[in-house]
C-alpha positions as CSV (number, residue, x, y, z in Angstrom):
1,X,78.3,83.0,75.1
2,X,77.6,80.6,77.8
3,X,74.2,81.4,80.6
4,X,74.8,82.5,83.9
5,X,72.8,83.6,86.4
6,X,73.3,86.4,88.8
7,X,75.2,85.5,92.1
8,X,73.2,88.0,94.1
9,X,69.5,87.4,92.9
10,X,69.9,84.6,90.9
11,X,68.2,86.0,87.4
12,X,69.6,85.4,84.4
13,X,72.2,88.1,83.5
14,X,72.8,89.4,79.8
15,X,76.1,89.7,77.8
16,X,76.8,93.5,77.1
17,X,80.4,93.8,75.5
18,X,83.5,92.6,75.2
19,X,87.3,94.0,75.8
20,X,91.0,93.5,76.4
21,X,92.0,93.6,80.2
22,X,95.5,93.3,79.3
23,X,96.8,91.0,81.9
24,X,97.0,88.0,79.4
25,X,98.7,90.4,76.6
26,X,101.6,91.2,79.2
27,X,101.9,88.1,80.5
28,X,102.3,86.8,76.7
29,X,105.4,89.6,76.2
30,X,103.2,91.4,73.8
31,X,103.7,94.3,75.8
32,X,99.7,95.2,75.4
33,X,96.6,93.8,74.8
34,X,95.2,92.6,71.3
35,X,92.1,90.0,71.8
36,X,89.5,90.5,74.2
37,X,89.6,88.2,77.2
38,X,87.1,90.1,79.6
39,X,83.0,89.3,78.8
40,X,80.5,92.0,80.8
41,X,77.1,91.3,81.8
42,X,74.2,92.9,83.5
43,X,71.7,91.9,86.3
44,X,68.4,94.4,85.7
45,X,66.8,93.0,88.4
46,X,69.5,93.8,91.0
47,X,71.3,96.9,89.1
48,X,74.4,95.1,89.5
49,X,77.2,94.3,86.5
50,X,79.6,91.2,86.5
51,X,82.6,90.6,84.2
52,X,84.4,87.2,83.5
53,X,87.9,86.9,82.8
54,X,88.3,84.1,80.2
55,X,86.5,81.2,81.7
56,X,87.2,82.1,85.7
57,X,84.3,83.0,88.1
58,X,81.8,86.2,87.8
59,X,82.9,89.3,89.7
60,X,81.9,92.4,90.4
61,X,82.1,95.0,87.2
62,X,82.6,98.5,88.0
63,X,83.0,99.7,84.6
64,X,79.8,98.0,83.6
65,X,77.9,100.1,86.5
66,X,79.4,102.9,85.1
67,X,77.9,101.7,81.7
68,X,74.7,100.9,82.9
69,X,74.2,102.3,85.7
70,X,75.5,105.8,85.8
71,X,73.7,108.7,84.2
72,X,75.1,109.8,80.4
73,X,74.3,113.4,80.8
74,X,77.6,115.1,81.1
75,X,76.2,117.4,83.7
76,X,74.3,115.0,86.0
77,X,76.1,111.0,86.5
78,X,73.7,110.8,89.1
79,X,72.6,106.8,89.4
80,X,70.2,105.1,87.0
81,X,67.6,103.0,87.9
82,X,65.7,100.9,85.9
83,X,62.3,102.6,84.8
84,X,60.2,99.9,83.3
85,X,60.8,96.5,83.3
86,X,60.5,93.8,80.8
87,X,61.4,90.3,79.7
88,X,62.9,91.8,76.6
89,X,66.0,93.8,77.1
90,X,65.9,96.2,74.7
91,X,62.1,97.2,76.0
92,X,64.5,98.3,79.4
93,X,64.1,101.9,80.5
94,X,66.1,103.7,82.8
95,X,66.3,107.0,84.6
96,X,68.2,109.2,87.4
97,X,66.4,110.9,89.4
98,X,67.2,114.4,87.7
99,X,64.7,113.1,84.9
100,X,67.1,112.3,82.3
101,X,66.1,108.8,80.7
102,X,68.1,105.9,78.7
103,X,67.0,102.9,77.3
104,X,68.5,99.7,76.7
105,X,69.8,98.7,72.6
106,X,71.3,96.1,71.1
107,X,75.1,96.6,69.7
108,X,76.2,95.7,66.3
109,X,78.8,92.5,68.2
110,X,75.4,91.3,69.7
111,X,76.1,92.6,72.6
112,X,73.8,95.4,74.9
113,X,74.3,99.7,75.4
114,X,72.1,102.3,76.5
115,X,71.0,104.8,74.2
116,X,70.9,108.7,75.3
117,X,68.3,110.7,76.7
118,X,64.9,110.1,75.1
């Protein structure tokens, strides 16, 4: 996975997960998508996600903010903030402000998540 930085603060973001946009399977006539082609990152710093397509550009990720960013309790999705702060991802703790806290894990594909409330 190549290293980018964040095009709003300039910190380094991290590689979360990978999946199929879909575009290049019906482009292909495969009628839908088989092989990921969209990469998703995080910026901590700035509470902001970014996806790349392939090898184009970062852009803005809304299903990553929703990922990251959004509160898992399925009576709250009020916005998540990051809690403590470290160089190490998965020492990363969030919260919303109705008190319900996440922190950050690795994934089996090497990839980052947020584990439920703690």
């Amino acid at each position: 996975m190549p290293a980018f930085t964040c095009p709003d603060c300039d910190e380094p973001v991290l590689f979360t997960f990978m999946d199929t946009a879909g575009v290049g399977a019906w482009k292909r006539g495969d009628g839908f998508a088989t092989v990921p082609d969209t990469s998703h990152f995080v910026c901590f710093p700035c509470a902001k996600c970014w996806k790349q397509r392939q090898d184009g550009p970062l852009t803005p990720d809304i299903v990553g903010d929703i990922a990251f960013f959004t509160c898992r309790n399925n009576d709250c999705g009020a916005a998540l903030t990051v809690t403590k702060e470290s160089a190490v991802a998965t020492e990363i703790e969030l919260a919303c402000g109705n008190g319900h806290g996440f922190r950050v894990v690795a994934t089996d594909e090497g990839g980052l998540t947020i584990e439920g409330e703690k």
